[in-house]
C-alpha positions in Angstrom: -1.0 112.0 133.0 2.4 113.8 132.5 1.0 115.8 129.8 -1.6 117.2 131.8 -1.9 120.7 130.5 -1.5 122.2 134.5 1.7 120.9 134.1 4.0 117.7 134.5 4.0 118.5 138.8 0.1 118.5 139.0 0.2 114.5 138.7 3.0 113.9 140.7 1.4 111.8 143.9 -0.4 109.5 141.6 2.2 108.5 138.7 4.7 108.4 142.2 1.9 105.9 143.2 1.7 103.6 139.7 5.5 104.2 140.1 6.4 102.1 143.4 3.8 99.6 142.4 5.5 99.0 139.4 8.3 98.5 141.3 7.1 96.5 143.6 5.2 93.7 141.3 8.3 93.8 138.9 6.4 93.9 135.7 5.0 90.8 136.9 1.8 89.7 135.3 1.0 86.2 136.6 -2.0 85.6 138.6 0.0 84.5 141.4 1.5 88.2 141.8 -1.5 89.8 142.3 -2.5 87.6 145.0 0.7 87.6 146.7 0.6 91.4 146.5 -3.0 92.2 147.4 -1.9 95.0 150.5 -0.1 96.9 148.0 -2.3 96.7 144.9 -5.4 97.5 146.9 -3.2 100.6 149.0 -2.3 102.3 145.4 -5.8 102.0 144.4 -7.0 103.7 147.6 -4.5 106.4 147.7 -5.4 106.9 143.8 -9.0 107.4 144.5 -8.4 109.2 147.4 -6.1 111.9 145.4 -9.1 112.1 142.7 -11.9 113.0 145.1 -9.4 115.8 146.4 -9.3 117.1 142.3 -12.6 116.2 140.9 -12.0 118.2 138.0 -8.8 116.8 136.8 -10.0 113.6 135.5 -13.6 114.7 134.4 
């Protein structure tokens, strides 16, 4: 994503996105982290998916 060839700005909501997620789950990987976490994982996904139907052709 930070290669994209429009730049290394054109990405910036979505790897800001992945960013505080990350930060949130604290690398965590156990299956009780995802669970205790649901709110957050599932807003990241939406705001993701709502930035990619705003720029169709940016991950075509």
């Amino acid at each position: 994503m930070k290669a994209d060839p429009k730049g290394p700005g054109h990405l910036a909501e979505p790897v800001e996105l992945i960013a505080a997620l990350d930060a949130e789950l604290g690398g965590g990987q156990s299956s009780e982290n995802p669970r205790r976490h649901r709110h957050t994982l599932v807003g990241t996904r939406d705001g993701i998916n709502t930035w990619m139907r705003g720029h169709p052709a940016d991950y075509r």
